[in-house]
C-alpha positions in Angstrom: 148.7 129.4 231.5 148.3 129.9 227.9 147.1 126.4 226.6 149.2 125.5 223.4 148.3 124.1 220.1 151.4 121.6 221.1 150.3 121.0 224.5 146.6 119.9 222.9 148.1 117.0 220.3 150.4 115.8 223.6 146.9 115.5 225.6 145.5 113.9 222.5 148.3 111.5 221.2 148.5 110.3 224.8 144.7 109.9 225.9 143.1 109.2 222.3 140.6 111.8 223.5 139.1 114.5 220.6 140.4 118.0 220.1 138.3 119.9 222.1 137.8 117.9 224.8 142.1 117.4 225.3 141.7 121.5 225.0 138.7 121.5 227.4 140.6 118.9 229.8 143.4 121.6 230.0 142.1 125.0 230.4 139.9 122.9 233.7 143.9 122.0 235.0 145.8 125.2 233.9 147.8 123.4 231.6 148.8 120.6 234.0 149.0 117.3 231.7 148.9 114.7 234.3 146.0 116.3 236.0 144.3 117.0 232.5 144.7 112.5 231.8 143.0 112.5 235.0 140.3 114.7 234.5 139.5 113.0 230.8 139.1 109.7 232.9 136.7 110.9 235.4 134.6 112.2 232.1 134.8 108.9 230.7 136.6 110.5 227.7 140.0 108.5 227.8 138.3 105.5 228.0 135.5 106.1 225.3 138.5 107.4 223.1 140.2 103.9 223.3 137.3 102.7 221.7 136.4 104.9 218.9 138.2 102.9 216.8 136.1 99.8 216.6 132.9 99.6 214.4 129.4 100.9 215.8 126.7 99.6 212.9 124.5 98.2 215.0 122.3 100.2 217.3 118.7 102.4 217.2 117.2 104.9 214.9 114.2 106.4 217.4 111.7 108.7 216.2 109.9 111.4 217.6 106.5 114.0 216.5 105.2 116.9 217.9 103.0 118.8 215.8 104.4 119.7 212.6 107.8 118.4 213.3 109.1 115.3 213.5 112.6 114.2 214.4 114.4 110.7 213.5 117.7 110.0 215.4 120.1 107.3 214.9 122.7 106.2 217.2 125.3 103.4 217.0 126.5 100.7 219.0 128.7 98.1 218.7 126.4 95.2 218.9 123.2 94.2 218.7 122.9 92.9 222.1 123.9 96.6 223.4 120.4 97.9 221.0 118.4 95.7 223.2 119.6 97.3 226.8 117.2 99.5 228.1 119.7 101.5 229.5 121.2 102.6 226.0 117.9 102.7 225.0 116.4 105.4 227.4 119.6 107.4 226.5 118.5 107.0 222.5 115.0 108.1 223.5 115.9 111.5 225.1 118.4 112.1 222.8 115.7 111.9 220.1 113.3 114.4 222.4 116.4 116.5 222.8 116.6 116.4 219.2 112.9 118.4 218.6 115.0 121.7 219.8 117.3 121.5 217.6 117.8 121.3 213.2 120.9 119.3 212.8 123.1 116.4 213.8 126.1 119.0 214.8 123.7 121.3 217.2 122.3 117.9 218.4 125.9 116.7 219.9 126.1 119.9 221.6 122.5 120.6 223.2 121.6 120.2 226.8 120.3 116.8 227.6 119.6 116.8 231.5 122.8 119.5 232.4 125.3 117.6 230.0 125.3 118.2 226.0 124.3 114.9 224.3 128.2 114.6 223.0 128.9 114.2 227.0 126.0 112.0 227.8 126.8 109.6 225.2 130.7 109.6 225.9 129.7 108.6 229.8 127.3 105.8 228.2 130.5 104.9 226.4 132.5 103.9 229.3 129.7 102.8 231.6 128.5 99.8 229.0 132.0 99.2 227.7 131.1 99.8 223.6 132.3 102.7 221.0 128.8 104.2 220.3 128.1 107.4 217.8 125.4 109.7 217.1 125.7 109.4 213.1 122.8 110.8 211.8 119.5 113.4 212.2 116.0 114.1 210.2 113.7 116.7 209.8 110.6 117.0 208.2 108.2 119.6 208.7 104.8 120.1 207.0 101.4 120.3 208.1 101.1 117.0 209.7 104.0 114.6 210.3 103.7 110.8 210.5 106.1 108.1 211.8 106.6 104.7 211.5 109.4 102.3 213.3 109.9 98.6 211.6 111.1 96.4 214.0 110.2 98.1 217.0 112.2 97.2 220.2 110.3 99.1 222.2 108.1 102.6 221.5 109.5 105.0 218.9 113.0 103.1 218.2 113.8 100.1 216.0 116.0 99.1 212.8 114.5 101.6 210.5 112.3 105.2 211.3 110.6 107.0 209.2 109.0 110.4 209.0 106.6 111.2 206.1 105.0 115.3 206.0 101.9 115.7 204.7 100.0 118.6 203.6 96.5 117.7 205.6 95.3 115.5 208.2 95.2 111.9 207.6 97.1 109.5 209.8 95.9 106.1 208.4 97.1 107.2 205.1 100.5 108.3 206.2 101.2 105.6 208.4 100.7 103.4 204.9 102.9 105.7 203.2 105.2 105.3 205.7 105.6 101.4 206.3 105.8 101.7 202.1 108.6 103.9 202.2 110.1 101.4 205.2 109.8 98.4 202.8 110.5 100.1 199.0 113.3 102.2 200.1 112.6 105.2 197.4 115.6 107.6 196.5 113.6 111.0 196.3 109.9 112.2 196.7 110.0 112.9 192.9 112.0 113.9 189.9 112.0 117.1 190.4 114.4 116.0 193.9 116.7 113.4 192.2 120.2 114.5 191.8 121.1 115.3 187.9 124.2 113.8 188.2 122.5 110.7 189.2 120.0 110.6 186.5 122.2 111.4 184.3 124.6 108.7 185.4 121.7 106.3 184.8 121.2 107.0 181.6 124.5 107.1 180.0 124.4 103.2 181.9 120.8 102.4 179.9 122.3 103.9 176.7 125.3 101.6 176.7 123.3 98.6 177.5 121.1 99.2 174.6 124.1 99.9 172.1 125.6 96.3 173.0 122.3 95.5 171.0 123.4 96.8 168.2 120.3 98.8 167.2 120.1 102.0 165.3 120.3 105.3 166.8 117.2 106.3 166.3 116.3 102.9 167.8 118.4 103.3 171.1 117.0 106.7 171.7 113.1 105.5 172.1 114.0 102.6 174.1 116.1 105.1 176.7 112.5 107.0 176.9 111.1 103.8 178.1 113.8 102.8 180.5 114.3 106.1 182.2 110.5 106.4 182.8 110.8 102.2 184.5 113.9 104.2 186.5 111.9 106.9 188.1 109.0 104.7 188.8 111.4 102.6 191.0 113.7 105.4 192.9 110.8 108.2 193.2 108.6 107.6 195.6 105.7 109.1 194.2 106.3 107.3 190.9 106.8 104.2 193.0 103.4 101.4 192.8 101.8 101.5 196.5 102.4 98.4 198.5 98.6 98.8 199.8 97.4 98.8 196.5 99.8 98.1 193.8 97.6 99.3 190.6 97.9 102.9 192.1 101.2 104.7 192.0 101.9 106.7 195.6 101.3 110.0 194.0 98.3 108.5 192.8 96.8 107.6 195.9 97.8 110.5 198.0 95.6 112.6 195.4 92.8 110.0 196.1 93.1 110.4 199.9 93.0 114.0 199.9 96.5 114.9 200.5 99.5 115.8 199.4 103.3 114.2 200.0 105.3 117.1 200.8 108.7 115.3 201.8 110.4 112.3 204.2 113.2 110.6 205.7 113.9 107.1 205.9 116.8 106.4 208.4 118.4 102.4 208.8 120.9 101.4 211.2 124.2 101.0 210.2 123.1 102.1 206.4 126.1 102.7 204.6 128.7 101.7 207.1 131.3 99.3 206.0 131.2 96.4 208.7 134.5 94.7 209.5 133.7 90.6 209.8 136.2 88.0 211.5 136.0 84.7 210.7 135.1 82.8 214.1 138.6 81.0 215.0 140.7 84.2 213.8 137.8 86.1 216.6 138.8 83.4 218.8 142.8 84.1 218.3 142.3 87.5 218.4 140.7 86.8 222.0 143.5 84.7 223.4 145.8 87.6 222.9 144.2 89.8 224.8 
């Protein structure tokens, strides 16, 4: 039976389950909706769809090295408490060893973790711990040597924030510092040279309006926007940044003195970005008592 582009927004409108599984669901059933509801719950996929509309900020970023590579993963729960379950976080874990395989967050949801893709493991999580989760986000850096670091740590490799720092020699104590810097200072870009234009250019048009509500010359203005854009880029630039170890050197500055060079990195946070919905308690509470 030819499967319809009709039949597919029925499935969906009725089970709240994605496109391609409502399509998957009835190629497996030849069409036959009742038995395509049913074969969505046994995959967990009706139920998880009922809950993809709630708010997943919480959650793990896990990281993960081999070599030259390293991975950072980030996947989203609704709660904290669900972050802290060691079931949710083995699944994080191979997710993020699953994730070495692969180069982006797409190809991630679709590889083979242990004879299901990652989309279908996490979907089966879904309905087995009762919260909408979401694989939001995937890093890659690759250089010579790759470093990690994981700020509050909940167990080994995952936490609140990952990071991956490349280098372009050998030197793990150093990176490891450059990392938990890059944790703590949050930079923007590795340099400049990386910064959107649009950005910078953004920034400056701000600076030069600040300094014309001074009412100096021209002339003036244009010298003092020299000064402030350089103050910009030494706090969004990571190698313009001052090192948290030692705060006379800047971080390009001390990767020359340790031998190495910065060649790029990720800095993943849970939730970053996400707008979180917030109930005061007694409208929670009401909101509870009608079921």
């Amino acid at each position: 039976m030819a499967i319809t582009a009709a039949m597919v927004k029925e499935l969906r409108d009725t089970s709240g389950a994605g496109m391609m599984d409502a399509k998957k669901a009835l190629t497996e059933t030849a069409g036959d909706m009742e038995a395509a509801i049913d074969w969505l719950r046994t995959k967990g996929l009706a139920k998880a769809a009922k809950k993809s509309g709630r708010t997943a900020a919480e959650g793990l970023v896990a990281v993960a090295v081999t070599g030259g590579k390293g991975v950072a993963v980030e996947v989203n729960s609704e709660t904290d408490f669900v972050g802290k379950n060691a079931e949710f976080q083995e699944m994080v874990g191979g997710i993020a060893a699953t994730a070495m395989g692969v180069s982006d967050v797409e190809a991630l949801a679709a590889a083979d973790m242990g004879g299901k893709s990652v989309a279908d493991v996490l979907n089966a999580k879904i309905a087995t711990i009762g919260e909408n989760m979401s694989l939001r986000r995937m890093a890659v850096v690759e250089s010579t040597s790759v470093v990690s670091y994981v700020h509050n740590a909940v167990t080994g490799g995952m936490g609140k924030i990952g990071v991956l720092v490349g280098l372009s020699g050998e030197n793990e104590a150093f990176g490891k510092q450059v990392a938990m810097h890059i944790a703590a200072a949050n930079p923007v870009s590795l340099s400049e040279a990386d910064l959107d234009p649009a950005v910078v250019e953004k920034e400056k048009q701000v600076q030069m309006d600040i300094a014309r509500e001074s009412g100096k010359p021209e002339q003036v203005i244009e010298k003092m926007i020299v000064g402030r854009m350089k103050k910009y880029m030494s706090e969004v630039t990571l190698l313009g940044q001052a090192f948290v170890v030692n705060p006379d050197l800047t971080v390009g500055e001390a990767a020359k003195e340790a031998g190495v060079e910065i060649t790029g990195f990720h800095r993943l946070e849970v939730g970053e970005g996400i707008e979180k919905k917030t109930e005061d308690f007694a409208a929670e509470v009401a909101k509870t008592m009608k079921g």
